[in-house]
C-alpha positions, 0 to 999 in steps of 0.5 A, spaced: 516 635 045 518 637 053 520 631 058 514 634 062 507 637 063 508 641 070 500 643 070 498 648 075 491 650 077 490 657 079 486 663 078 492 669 081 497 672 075 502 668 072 508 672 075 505 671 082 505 663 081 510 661 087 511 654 084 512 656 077 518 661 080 521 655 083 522 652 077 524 657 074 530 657 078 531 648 077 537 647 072 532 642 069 529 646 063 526 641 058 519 642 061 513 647 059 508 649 065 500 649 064 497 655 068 490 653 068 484 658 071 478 654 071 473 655 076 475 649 081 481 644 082 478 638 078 477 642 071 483 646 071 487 639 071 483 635 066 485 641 062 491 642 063 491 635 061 488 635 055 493 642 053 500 638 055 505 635 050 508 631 055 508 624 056 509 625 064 504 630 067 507 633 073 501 637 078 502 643 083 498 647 087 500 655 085 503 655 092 508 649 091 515 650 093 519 643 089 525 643 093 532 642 088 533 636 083 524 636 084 524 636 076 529 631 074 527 626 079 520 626 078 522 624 071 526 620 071 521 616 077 516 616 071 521 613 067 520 606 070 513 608 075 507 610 072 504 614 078 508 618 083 508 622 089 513 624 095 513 628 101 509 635 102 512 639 108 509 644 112 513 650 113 511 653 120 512 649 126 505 652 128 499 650 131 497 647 124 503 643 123 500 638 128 494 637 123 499 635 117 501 628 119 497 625 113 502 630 108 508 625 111 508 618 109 515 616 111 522 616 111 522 609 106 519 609 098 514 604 098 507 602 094 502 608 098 494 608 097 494 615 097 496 622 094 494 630 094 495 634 088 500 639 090 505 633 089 503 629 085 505 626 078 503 620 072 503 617 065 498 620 061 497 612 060 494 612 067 488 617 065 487 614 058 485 608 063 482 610 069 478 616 067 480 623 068 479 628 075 471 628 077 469 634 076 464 633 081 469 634 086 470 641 086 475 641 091 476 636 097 477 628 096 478 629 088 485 626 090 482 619 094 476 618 089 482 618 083 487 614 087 482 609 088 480 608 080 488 609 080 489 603 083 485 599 080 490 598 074 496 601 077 500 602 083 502 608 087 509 610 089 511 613 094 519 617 094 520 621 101 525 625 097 521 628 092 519 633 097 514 641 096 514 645 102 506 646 102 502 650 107 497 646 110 493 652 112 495 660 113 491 660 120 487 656 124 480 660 121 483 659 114 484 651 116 476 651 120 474 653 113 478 647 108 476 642 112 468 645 112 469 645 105 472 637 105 467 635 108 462 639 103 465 633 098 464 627 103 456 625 101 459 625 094 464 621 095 461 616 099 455 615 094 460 613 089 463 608 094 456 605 095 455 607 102 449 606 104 444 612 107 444 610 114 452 609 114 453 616 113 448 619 118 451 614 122 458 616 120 456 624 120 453 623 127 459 620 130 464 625 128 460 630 133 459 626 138 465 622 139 468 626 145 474 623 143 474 628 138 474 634 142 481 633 146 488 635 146 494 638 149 496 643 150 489 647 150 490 650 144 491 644 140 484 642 143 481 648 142 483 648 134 481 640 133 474 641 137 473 647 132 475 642 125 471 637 128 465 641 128 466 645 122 467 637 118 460 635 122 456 642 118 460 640 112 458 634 112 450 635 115 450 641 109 454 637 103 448 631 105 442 635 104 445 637 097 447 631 094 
C-alpha cells in the first residue's frame, strides 16, 4: 500500500498533467497518482477517493506545480493532522495577482477555516465522517461547503510551506469567466446553508449596486474588478433562476 493517494481531476492526457510531471521529478516516490476524467471536479475526486489505496488522499488541480519536498511533508503533516493545506502562489506578477489574496493565508502555520482543492489533503477518516464532495457543486465553492462539514469534526491546518504555484486565471476574460461560473454555484450553496430567499435577492442586489465594488487603482485594476463584479452578479441572477 503506497504512503499516499495523489488524486487529480482532469480531462487532458495523462503526459500533459503538469502536476504529475512535477512529482515525478520529487525524490519521494512511495505514492500512486489517480488521474480522473469525470465531468465536473466534485465527481472525479470522489472517485478518485473510492480507487485510492492510501490512508492519506493528497488532491491537485492538473495544473499544480508542488514546489520541492511538496510530498514528504505533506505526509509527514498527516501523520499528526487530519486535513491540511498550504500556500498557493500565482506565478504572474499580472493584473490577476491582485485578485489572489485569498490563495495566501500567512507566513504563520495556524488552524484555518478554509481550503481550495489545488492544494489540499486529508485522512480518508475525514471523508468516512463527514461525507464525501457534493456533486452538486459542479465547480465553485465545492471546497467551502465541505471545509464547513469538515469542521464540524476536525480542525483545518494550515502550513505556509507547503507551497504549489497555481494560476489563478491565464487572462482577465479567462478570470470574468471563473468568477460567473462560482457565482453559478452560489444559490446552491446558500440553500444549503439555510439563507433564506430574500437574504439572496438582497445579497445578490448588493453585489451590483454597491459602487464600492467598482473602483480601483490604477485604472486597469478598476476596470478588471468592475468586470468580475458584474460577471459574479449574472452568475448569481441565473445560478438563482436554476435552483
Amino acid at each position: 500500500m503506497p504512503e499516499l493517494s495523489v488524486i487529480v481531476p482532469t480531462l487532458e492526457p495523462r503526459g500533459e498533467i503538469e502536476s504529475v510531471a512535477r512529482l515525478e521529478a520529487q525524490a519521494f516516490d512511495d505514492y500512486e497518482v489517480l488521474v480522473q476524467r469525470e465531468d465536473s471536479a466534485t465527481k472525479a475526486r470522489n472517485a478518485g477517493i473510492r480507487r485510492a489505496s492510501a490512508e492519506k488522499l493528497v488532491f491537485l488541480d492538473d495544473d499544480s506545480l508542488p514546489t520541492d519536498g511538496y510530498l514528504e511533508r505533506v505526509s509527514d503533516l498527516l501523520d499528526c493532522e487530519s486535513v491540511v493545506t498550504g500556500r498557493i502562489v500565482h506565478p504572474r506578477d499580472d493584473v490577476i495577482k491582485r485578485f489572489t489574496a485569498h490563495y495566501d493565508q500567512g507566513s504563520e502555520p495556524r488552524y484555518v477555516t478554509r481550503f481550495w482543492g489545488c492544494n489540499a489533503a486529508c485522512r480518508r477518516e475525514v471523508f468516512e465522517a463527514v461525507g464525501m464532495w457534493d456533486e452538486n457543486i459542479t465547480w465553485g465553492h465545492e471546497e467551502k461547503e465541505l471545509a464547513d462539514r469538515m469542521l464540524t469534526r476536525y480542525p483545518i491546518y494550515y502550513d505556509p510551506n507547503l507551497v504549489v504555484v497555481h494560476p489563478y486565471a491565464d487572462s482577465v476574460v479567462d478570470y470574468w469567466r471563473k468568477q460567473y461560473r462560482l457565482e453559478l454555484q452560489t444559490p446552491y450553496l446558500w440553500e444549503k446553508q439555510g439563507v433564506p430567499r430574500s437574504q439572496q435577492y438582497f445579497r445578490t442586489l448588493q453585489t451590483a449596486v454597491n459602487p464600492m465594488n467598482y473602483v480601483g487603482f490604477p485604472p486597469k485594476h478598476a476596470v478588471v474588478r468592475a468586470g468580475s463584479n458584474l460577471m459574479q452578479f449574472a452568475g448569481r441572477v441565473v445560478g438563482m433562476r436554476r435552483n
